[in-house]
VOFIZA-450686 format. One record per residue (C-alpha): x, z, y; residue in three letters. Coordinates in steps of 0.25 Angstrom, whole numbers, padded with zeros to 4 digits, always signed. Last residue first. Example, Ala and Ser with C-alpha at 12.3 -4.5 7.8 and 13.67 -1.06 7.14 Angstrom:
BEGIN
+0055+0029-0004SER
+0049+0031-0018ALA
END
This chain:
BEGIN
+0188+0579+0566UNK
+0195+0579+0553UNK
+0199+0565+0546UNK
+0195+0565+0531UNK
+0206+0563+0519UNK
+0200+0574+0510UNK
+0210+0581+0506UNK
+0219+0581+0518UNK
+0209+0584+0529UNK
+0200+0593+0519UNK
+0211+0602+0516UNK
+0216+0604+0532UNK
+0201+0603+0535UNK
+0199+0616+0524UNK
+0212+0621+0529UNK
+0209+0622+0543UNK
+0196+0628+0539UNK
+0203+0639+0530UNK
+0212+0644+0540UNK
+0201+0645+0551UNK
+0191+0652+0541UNK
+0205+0661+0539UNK
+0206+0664+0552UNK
+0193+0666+0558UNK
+0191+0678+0546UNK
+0182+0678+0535UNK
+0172+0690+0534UNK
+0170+0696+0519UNK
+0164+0694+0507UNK
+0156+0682+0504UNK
+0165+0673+0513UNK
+0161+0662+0521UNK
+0165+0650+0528UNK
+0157+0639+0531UNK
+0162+0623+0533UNK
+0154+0615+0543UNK
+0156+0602+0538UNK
+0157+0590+0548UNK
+0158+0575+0542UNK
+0161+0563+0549UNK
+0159+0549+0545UNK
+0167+0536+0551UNK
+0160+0523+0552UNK
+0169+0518+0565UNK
+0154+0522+0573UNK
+0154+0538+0567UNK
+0149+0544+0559UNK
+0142+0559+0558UNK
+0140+0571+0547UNK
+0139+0585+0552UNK
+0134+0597+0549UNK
+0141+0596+0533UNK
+0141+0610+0528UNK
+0153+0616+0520UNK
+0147+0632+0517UNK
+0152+0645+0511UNK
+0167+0643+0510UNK
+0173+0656+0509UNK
+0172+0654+0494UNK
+0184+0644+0494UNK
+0189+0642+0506UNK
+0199+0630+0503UNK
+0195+0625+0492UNK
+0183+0626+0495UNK
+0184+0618+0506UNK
+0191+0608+0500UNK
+0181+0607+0489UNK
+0169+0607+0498UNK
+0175+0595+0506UNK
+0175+0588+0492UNK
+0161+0591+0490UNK
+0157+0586+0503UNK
+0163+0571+0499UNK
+0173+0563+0507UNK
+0179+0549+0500UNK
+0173+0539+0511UNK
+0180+0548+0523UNK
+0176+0558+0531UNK
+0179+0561+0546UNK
+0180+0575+0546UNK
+0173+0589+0553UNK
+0174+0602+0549UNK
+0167+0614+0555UNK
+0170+0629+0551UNK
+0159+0640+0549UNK
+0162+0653+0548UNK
+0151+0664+0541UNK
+0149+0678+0543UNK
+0150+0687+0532UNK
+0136+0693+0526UNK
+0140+0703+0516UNK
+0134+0711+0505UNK
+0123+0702+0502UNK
+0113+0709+0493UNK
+0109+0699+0480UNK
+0097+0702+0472UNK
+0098+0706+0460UNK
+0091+0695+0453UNK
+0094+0696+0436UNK
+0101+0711+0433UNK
+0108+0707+0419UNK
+0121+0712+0423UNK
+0123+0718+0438UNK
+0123+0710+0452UNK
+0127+0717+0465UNK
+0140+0720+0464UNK
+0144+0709+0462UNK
+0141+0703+0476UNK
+0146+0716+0484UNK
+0158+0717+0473UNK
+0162+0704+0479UNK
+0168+0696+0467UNK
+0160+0683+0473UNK
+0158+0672+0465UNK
+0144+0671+0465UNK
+0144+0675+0479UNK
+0147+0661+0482UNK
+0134+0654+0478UNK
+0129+0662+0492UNK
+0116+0668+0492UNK
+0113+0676+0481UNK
+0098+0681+0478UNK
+0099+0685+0465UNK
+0090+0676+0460UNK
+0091+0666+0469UNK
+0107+0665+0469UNK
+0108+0666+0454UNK
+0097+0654+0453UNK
+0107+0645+0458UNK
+0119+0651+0453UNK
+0115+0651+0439UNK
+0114+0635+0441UNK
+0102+0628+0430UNK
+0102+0618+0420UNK
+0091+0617+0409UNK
+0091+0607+0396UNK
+0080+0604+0386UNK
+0083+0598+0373UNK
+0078+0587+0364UNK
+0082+0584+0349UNK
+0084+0571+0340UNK
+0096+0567+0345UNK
+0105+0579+0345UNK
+0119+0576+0343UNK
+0123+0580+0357UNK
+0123+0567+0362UNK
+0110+0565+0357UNK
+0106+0577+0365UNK
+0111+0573+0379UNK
+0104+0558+0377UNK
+0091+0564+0375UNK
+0091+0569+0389UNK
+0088+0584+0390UNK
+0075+0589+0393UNK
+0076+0594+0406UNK
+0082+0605+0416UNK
+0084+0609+0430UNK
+0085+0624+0435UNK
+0080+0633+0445UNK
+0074+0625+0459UNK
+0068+0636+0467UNK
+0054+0633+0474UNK
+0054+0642+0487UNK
+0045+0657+0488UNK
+0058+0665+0482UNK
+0057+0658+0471UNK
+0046+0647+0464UNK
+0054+0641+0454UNK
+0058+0626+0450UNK
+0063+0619+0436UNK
+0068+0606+0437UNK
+0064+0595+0427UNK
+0070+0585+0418UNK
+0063+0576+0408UNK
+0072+0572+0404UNK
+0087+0578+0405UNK
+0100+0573+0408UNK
+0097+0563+0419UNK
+0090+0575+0428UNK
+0079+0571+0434UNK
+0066+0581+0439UNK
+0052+0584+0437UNK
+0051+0598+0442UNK
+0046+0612+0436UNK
+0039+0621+0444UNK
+0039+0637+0443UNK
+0032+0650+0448UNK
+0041+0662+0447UNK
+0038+0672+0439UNK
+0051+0678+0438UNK
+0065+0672+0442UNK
+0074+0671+0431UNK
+0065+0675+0418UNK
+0054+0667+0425UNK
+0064+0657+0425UNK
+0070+0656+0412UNK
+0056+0655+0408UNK
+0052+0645+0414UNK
+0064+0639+0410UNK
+0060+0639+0395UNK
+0047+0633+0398UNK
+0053+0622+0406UNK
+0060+0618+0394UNK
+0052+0620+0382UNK
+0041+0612+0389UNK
+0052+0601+0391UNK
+0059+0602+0378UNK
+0044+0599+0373UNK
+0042+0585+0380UNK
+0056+0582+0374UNK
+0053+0583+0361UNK
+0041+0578+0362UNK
+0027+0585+0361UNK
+0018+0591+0352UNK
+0025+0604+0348UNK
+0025+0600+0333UNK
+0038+0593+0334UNK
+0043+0600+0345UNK
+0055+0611+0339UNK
+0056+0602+0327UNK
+0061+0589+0336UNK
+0073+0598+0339UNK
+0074+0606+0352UNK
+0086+0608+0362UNK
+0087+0620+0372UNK
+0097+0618+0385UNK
+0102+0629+0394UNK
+0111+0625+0407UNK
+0117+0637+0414UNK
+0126+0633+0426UNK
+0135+0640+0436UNK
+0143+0637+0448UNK
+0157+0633+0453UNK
+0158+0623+0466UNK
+0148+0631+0472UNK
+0135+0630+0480UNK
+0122+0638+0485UNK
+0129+0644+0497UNK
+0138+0631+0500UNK
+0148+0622+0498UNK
+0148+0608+0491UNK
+0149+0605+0478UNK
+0161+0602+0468UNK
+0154+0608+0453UNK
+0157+0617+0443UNK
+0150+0625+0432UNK
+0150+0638+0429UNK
+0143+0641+0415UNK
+0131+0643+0408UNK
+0128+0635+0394UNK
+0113+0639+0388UNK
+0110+0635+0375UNK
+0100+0629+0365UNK
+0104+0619+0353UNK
+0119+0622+0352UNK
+0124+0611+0341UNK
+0137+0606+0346UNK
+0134+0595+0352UNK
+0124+0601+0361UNK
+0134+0612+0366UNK
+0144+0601+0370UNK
+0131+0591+0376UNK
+0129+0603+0384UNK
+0142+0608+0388UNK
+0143+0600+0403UNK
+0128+0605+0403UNK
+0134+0618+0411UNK
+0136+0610+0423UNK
+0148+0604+0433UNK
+0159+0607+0422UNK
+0173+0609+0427UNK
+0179+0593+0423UNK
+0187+0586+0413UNK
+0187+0572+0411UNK
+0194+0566+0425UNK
+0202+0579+0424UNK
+0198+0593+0430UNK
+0186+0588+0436UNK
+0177+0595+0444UNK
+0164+0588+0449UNK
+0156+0584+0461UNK
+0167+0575+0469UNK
+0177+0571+0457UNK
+0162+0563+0453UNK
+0156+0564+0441UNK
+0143+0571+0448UNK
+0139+0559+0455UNK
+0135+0553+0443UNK
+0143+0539+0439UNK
+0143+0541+0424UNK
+0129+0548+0423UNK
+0130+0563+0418UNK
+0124+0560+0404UNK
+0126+0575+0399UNK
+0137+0575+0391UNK
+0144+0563+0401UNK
+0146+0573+0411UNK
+0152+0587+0410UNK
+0155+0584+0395UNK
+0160+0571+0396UNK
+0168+0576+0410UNK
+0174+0587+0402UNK
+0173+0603+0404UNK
+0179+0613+0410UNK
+0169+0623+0411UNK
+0172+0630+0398UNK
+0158+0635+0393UNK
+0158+0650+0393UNK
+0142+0652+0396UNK
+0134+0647+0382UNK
+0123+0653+0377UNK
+0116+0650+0366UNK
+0100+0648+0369UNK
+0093+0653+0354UNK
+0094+0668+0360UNK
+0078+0670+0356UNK
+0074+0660+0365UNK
+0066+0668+0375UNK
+0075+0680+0375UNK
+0089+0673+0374UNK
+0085+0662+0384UNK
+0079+0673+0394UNK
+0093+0681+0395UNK
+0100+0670+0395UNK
+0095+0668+0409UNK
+0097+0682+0412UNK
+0112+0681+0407UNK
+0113+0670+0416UNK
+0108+0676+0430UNK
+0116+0688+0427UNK
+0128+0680+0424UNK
+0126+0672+0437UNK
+0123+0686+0443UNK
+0136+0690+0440UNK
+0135+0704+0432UNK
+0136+0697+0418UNK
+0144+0688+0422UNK
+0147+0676+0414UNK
+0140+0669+0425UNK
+0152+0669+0433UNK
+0160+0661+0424UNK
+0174+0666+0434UNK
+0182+0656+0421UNK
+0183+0643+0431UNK
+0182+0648+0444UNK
+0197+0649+0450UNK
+0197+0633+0445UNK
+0187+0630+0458UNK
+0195+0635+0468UNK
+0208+0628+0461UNK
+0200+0614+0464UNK
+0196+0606+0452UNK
+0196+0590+0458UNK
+0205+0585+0446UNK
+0204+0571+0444UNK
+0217+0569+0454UNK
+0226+0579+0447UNK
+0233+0591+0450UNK
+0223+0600+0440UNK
+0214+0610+0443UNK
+0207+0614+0430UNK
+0220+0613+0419UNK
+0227+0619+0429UNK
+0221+0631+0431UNK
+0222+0634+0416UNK
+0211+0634+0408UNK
+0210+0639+0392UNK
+0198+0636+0384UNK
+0188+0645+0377UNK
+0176+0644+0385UNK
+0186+0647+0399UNK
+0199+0654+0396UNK
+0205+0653+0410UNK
+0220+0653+0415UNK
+0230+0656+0426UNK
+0226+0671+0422UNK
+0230+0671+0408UNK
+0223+0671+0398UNK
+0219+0684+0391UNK
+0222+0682+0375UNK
+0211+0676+0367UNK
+0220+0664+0362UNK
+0213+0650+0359UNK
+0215+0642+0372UNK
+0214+0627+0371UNK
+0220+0621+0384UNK
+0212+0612+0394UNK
+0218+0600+0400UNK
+0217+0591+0389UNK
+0202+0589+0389UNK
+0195+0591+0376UNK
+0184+0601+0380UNK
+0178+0604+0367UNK
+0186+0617+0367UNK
+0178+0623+0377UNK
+0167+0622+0370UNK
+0170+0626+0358UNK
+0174+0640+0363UNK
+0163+0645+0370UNK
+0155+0642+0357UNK
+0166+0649+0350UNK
+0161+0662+0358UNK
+0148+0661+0357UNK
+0137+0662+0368UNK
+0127+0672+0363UNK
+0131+0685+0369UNK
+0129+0678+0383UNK
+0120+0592+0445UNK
+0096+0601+0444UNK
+0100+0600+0430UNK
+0116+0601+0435UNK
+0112+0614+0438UNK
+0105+0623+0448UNK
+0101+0614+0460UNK
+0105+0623+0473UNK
+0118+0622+0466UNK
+0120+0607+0469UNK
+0129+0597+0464UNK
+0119+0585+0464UNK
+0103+0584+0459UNK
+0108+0578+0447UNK
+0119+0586+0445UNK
+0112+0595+0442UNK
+0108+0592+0428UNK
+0120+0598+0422UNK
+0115+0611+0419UNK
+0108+0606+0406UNK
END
């Protein structure tokens, strides 16, 4: 169950919402997809190419302007549309892909290839199935216009892979993994990205897999749990030493966090649980248990193969493609550039209805990947109660040296932006 991120916040340092392959079927893609009633989307039966203004996502046909509408629910900017349908852990030679098909990798050999696979989900998917499917409270932070995507007031880019659990539940599918890219308004720096990946696995047992074990239901999803992940992650990292940790997640119980010594530092990897009862009775199954584990490919892409900067991920460089080949897990990452960074000051009274993440937005929109870093350095107010804020903004590319005049251009139309959109007084 990726979605259990959420409770530690938005944050790819934590791996999934837990910490906020040849056997994935082609109708399976399918059904999915079409169980998203919203309006907006059109049905898409033809196999002919589509056209370049559109995207075929698990089945279903998306135009620009069914994601970023004109409307005041709709916060999707362009920026973010351009990376519905890239599915970087579709490839074989990304080190998302790489990282993935290792993982399935292990659950097709120690299970015999009972874990159905499923990684061309459509992203779009409804707040019900986002939210309420996996008993995200009512008022939880994560609702809000400010952390999440919406396309309408009902219809939102998925923040975690578990937005297709309860789907998958109800129709019958017993252990699965679901990998996909999910999407999320965060701030801006090396480890995160308003676009990431998620790979959430969850197993269910019926009261014949424990009755003669000796223990609950729930006592033995547990064992069966932490068993299974030590596994997954000797077959990642090695013989690591590991600890397991009490944690909280409202979606599972007991719920623990699974930690690995690394690089000589404790490395957190993935948060899981047993799966509250609640979730399974809503899927039609009140008399079994489940586990469920959540974790960012990102995350443990960039300790394994030694990546620095989330935004290489996207990069089309030769000099970062290059260097990663199909099922070759840990090559280790040989920077090929070093640019030198500019850093630009900003400075604003705020007002009650300022957020970071909104800042973030604007500047992303502006600068896109050339933005590396948005840093607060200071934070002062005032005796008439007023607040200020300065952000050091850095900019960066990955490939190549950024001239004076366009850092200057893109400055003044990052305060021209944030001046008009965001109704602060610049200093």
């Amino acid at each position: 169950m990726a979605a259990l991120s959420f409770a530690h916040h938005i944050l790819l340092s934590k791996p999934s919402f837990f910490l906020h392959s040849s056997k994935t079927l082609t109708k399976t893609n399918t059904f999915f997809s079409i169980s998203i009633s919203s309006p907006f989307i059109r049905r898409h039966k033809s196999t002919q190419t589509i056209a370049s203004s559109l995207l075929e996502l698990g089945g279903v046909q998306i135009s620009k302007q069914d994601v970023v509408k004109d409307e005041p629910t709709n916060n999707v900017p362009d920026l973010i549309f351009t990376k519905l349908g890239l599915q970087l852990h579709r490839r074989d030679n990304h080190p998302l892909g790489i990282l993935k098909n290792a993982i399935y990798e292990y659950f097709d050999s120690n299970y015999n290839n009972q874990f159905l696979k499923f990684d061309d989900l459509c992203p779009i998917v409804t707040t019900k199935q986002n939210f309420d499917d996996v008993l995200v409270p009512a008022d939880h932070v994560s609702r809000s216009y400010n952390d999440t995507y919406y396309v309408d007031a009902e219809t939102v880019l998925r923040c975690h892979t578990s937005a297709h659990q309860a789907e998958l539940l109800r129709k019958g599918y017993t252990n699965f993994l679901v990998t996909g890219d999910v999407y999320r308004r965060d701030s801006i720096d090396s480890t995160h990205y308003p676009v990431f990946h998620q790979m959430e696995g969850v197993r269910v047992f019926s009261p014949n897999d424990w009755k003669d074990s000796g223990m609950d239901g729930t006592s033995y999803a547990a064992d069966d749990l932490k068993a299974c992940l030590e596994g997954l992650a000797r077959h990642l990292f090695g013989a690591v030493e590991m600890r397991w940790v009490d944690t909280y997640f409202p979606f599972t119980n007991p719920s623990f966090e699974l930690e690995i010594y690394f690089q000589e530092k404790w490395l957190e990897v993935l948060g899981c649980g047993v799966m509250e009862q609640e979730i399974l009775k809503r899927g039609g199954k009140t008399d079994n248990v489940a586990w469920a584990f959540g974790l960012g490919l990102e995350r443990l892409a960039m300790v394994l193969f030694d990546i620095p900067d989330i935004r290489l991920f996207w990069s089309t460089d030769k000099r970062f493609t290059s260097q990663f080949t199909k099922g070759q897990l840990g090559i280790k990452f040989k920077p090929f550039s070093k640019y030198p960074p500019c850093y630009k000051d900003m400075s604003f009274w705020i007002n009650d209805s300022f957020t970071e993440n909104n800042l973030c937005e604007i500047v992303r929109g502006v600068a896109g990947d050339l933005a590396e870093e948005v840093q607060l350095i200071d934070n002062f107010t005032n005796k008439k109660g007023m607040t200020s804020h300065c952000y050091r903004i850095t900019y960066r590319s990955m490939e190549r040296s950024l001239t004076d005049e366009e850092i200057n251009e893109l400055q003044w139309n990052v305060r021209d932006q944030v001046q008009s959109q965001m109704n602060v007084e610049l200093r």
